[in-house]
C-alpha positions as a Python dict, from the first residue, in 0.01 Angstrom:
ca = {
    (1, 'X'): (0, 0, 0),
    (2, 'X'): (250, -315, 4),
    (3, 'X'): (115, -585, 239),
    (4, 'X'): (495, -593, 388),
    (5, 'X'): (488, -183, 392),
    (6, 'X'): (160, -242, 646),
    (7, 'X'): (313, -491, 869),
    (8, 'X'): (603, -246, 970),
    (9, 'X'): (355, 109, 958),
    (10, 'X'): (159, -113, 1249),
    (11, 'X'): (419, -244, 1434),
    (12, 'X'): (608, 105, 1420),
    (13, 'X'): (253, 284, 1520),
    (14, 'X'): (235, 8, 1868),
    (15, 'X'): (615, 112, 1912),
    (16, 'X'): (706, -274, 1901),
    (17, 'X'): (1024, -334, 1758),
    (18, 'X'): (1096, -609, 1515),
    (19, 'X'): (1207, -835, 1809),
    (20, 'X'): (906, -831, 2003),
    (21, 'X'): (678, -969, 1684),
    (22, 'X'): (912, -1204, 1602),
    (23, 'X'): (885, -1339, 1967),
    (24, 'X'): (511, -1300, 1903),
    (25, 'X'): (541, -1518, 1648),
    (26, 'X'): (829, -1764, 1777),
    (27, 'X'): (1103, -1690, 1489),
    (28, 'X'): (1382, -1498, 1468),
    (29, 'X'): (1473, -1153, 1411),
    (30, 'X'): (1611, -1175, 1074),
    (31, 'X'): (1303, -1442, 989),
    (32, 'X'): (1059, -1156, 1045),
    (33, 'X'): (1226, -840, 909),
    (34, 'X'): (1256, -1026, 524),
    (35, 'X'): (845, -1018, 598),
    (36, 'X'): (851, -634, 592),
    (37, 'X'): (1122, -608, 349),
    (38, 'X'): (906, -818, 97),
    (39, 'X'): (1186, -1056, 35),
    (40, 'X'): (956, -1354, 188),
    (41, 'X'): (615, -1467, 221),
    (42, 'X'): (425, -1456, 544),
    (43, 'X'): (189, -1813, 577),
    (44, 'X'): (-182, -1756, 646),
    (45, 'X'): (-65, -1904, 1024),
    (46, 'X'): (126, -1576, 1072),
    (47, 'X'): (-112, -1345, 986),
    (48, 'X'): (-358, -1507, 1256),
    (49, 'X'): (-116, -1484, 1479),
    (50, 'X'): (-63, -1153, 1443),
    (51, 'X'): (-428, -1051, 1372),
    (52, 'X'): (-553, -1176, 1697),
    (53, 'X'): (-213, -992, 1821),
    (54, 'X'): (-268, -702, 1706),
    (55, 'X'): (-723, -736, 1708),
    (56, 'X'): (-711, -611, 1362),
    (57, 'X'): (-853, -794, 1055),
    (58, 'X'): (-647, -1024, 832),
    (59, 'X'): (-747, -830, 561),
    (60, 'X'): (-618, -524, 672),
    (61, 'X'): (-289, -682, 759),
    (62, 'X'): (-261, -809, 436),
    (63, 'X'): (-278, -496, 235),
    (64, 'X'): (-649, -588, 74),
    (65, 'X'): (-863, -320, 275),
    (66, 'X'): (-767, 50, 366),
    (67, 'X'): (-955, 39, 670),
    (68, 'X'): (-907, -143, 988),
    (69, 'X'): (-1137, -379, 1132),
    (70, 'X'): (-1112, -447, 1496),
    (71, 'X'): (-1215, -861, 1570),
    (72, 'X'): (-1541, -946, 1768),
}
């Protein structure tokens, strides 16, 4: 699976909109939406953000592992 594809399958499984991450991670809209479209690169800041956000693993957010790994 893409990385991008896995941002938007969680955020759609939480019923979070694109909105409410991008407020999450203090951008816009737009900003975050190229993120699950692929078009840009997330930074390693993001992904913590959203790891601790979400208590899921960075690696699973990231498309590297098929399983997710709630943080201790």
């Amino acid at each position: 699976m893409n990385h991008y594809q896995r941002l938007k399958d969680i955020r759609e499984d939480r019923d979070l909109t694109q909105k409410d991450i991008a407020s999450v991670l203090g951008i816009q809209q737009t900003h975050y939406s190229k993120y699950e479209l692929g078009k840009q690169k997330m930074g390693i800041d993001k992904y913590i953000i959203l790891a601790k956000y979400y208590n899921i693993s960075i690696d699973y957010l990231a498309g590297i592992v098929d399983t997710p790994r709630k943080l201790k």
